[in-house]
C-alpha angles and dihedrals in degrees: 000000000000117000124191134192145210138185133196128176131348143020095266092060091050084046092052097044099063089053087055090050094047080050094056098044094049082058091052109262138136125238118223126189113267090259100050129094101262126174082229129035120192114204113191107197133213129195108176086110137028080237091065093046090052089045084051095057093040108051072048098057085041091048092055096049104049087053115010090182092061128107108247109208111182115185141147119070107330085064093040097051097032120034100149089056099045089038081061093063114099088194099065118077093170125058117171114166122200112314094028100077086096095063089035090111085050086056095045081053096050092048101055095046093043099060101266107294124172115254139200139186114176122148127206107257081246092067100050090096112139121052092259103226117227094194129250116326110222102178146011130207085244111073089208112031126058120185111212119187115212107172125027119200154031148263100161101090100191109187095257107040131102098175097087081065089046103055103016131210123002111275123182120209113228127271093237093052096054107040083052091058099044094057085047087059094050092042081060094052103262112151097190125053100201098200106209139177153133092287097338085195093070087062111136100012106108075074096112089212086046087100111178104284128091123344099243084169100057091042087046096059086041089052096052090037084053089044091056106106117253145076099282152123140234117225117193096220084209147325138205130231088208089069101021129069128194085253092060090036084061093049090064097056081074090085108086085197102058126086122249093233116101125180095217114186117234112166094180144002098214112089077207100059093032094058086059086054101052103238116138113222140070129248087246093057083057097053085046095056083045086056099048094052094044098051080060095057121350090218101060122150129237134160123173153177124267125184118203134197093028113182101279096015107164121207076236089056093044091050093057090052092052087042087056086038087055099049100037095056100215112203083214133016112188096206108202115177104220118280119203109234117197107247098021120117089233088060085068102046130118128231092050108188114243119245083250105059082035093060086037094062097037078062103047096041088049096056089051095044085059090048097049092045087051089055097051098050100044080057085062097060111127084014113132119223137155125250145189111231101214102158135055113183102196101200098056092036092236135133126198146193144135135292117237082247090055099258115140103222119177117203125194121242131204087229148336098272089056093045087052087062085061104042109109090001133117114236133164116246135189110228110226117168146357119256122174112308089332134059135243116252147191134201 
């Protein structure tokens, strides 16, 4: 049989669906690509936007009619946040929430031998209670780069935010499963572990005796992944600022193996806006995790989220994000105007921003995140990094990859014998101009 997959939203789900689609190989079936007619489609959901859920329904709708015949499974957060809703569409004859994806092929079983009959599995968040294993993950559409999630869930509950009912409690995978994956992905020839999950800085902390120091856990599993034999590097898929000081962000420089690049969440660069939002730190506290890495290596990476048009937002509030934009030079800002997400304290407050101040400000933020991007890579001009070469377009001559520091450089090359020797490989480059949203290199 045919199998189809799609994927909406973050790395996890990416992540996730490549599990579902080991799953489904090792029962004999044969993947297709999303837009194909397949006997099976996977859709695996995301509701951290309005514009996901709409995706959701969508790929759905588009699913039934290229084969009307097809089973149709939906799983990940849309199901999980929302069941009534997914329950109401007739299109739909699989529904998994969170914690069901490992048994998704069984359904898919089930549903075929008993007549066709719609089936669900969704758990209350209270009862996602244990980290559900997806088995081994053996590839990866990328030849270079593995995610490899580690933690699902969420305690942190900030205002706007669904996805603690979507994914439930924190759960940490264990050490041993993931350490085994990860030397199966560089068996296979992978040079960059992506860790991912849900807040991959809360690994570790379910633990009762965790406290709210170090995370002796987290620094334990990079110490045994840095320890795995190879020429390869450790890439942190995010932290959070509400779980991770400057003093804990320093502690993690002391693995030789992992990138200087970190995606660390911001939000908003107003205390005031982020109090509404339940996030516990201070701008400041930001700016001081941003020091201490940087006095580490001046170069280092960040990129980071910014939600705009946050209930109460003042002109005054949004100033002092594009001010902290402006000095911290981010290589990357994801700009997301607030979306009002049903059960979230957010949903309820007063002072909503209208669509227009909210299109207004994308705008505005966007054009400052370019420039600030622009600034941080012209600094890095003579500068010497290594990179992983991951792409080769033929008809420029040119290869490309990522910095350590997660800066896409593109180097030119005399022919394609001599680009193959690069591809997948580490090599130092000298960064010598800005182009575009990359930099010119040379090897």
């Amino acid at each position: 049989m045919k199998i189809a997959f799609y994927t909406i939203g973050c790395k996890v789900n990416q992540y996730e669906t490549q599990a579902l689609r080991e799953q489904f190989i090792a029962k004999g079936y044969v993947p297709v690509a999303e837009g194909e007619r397949a006997d099976v489609y996977v859709i695996n959901t995301c509701t951290v936007t309005n514009l996901a859920d709409r995706k959701s329904r969508q790929y759905i709708r588009r699913a039934r009619k290229i084969n009307p015949e097809a089973v149709i499974a939906v799983v990940g957060c849309f199901v999980q946040a929302n069941p009534e809703e997914a329950m109401s569409i007739e299109e739909i004859d699989i529904l998994a929430g969170t914690n069901e994806k490992s048994k998704l092929s069984d359904y898919v079983a089930q549903f075929l031998t008993n007549k066709r009959e719609k089936i669900s599995h969704i758990k209350t968040r209270d009862d996602l209670l244990y980290y559900e294993e997806t088995g081994i993950v053996t590839s990866m559409d990328s030849r270079t780069r593995a995610y490899l999630k580690i933690q699902e869930g969420c305690d942190r509950f900030c205002s706007y935010c669904i996805i603690p009912y979507a994914r439930g409690g924190v759960r940490s995978r264990s050490e041993e499963e993931i350490v085994s994956e990860a030397a199966g992905l560089l068996a296979q020839g992978f040079k960059e572990l992506v860790l991912t999950g849900i807040n991959t800085a809360l690994y570790g902390r379910e633990d009762k005796d965790a406290g709210q120091g170090p995370n002796l856990r987290l620094e334990r599993l990079l110490k045994r992944l840095s320890d795995l034999p190879g020429d390869f590097r450790i890439r942190l898929g995010s932290l959070e600022p509400t779980v991770v000081d400057a003093e804990g962000a320093k502690r993690l420089l002391q693995f030789p193996k992992l990138c200087h690049h970190l995606h660390l969440s911001l939000q908003s660069g107003s205390f005031k806006t982020l109090q509404r939002m339940n996030r516990h730190y201070h701008p400041e506290g930001y700016r001081e995790i941003v020091r201490v890495l940087r006095q580490e290596d001046k170069y280092f990476g960040l990129t980071t989220d910014i939600i705009v048009g946050f209930p109460g937002e003042t002109e005054e509030e949004f100033s002092e994000t594009l001010a902290l934009v402006n000095d911290i030079k981010f290589l990357k800002v994801h700009v997301f105007p607030y979306s009002k997400r049903k059960g979230t304290p957010a949903a309820e407050m007063k002072d909503q921003v209208s669509s227009e101040v909210k299109k207004d400000r994308s705008v505005r933020l966007s054009e400052t995140a370019k420039k600030s991007m622009s600034g941080a890579l012209s600094q890095m001009i003579g500068e010497r990094r290594t990179v992983l070469f991951e792409e080769h377009e033929v008809a420029t001559g040119v290869i490309r990859g990522f910095t350590d520091n997660y800066v896409r450089v593109h180097c030119e090359i005399e022919s394609p014998e001599q680009a193959q020797t690069y591809m997948n490989q580490f090599a130092d480059v000298c960064i010598e101009t800005v182009y575009n949203e990359e930099v010119r290199g040379r090897i």
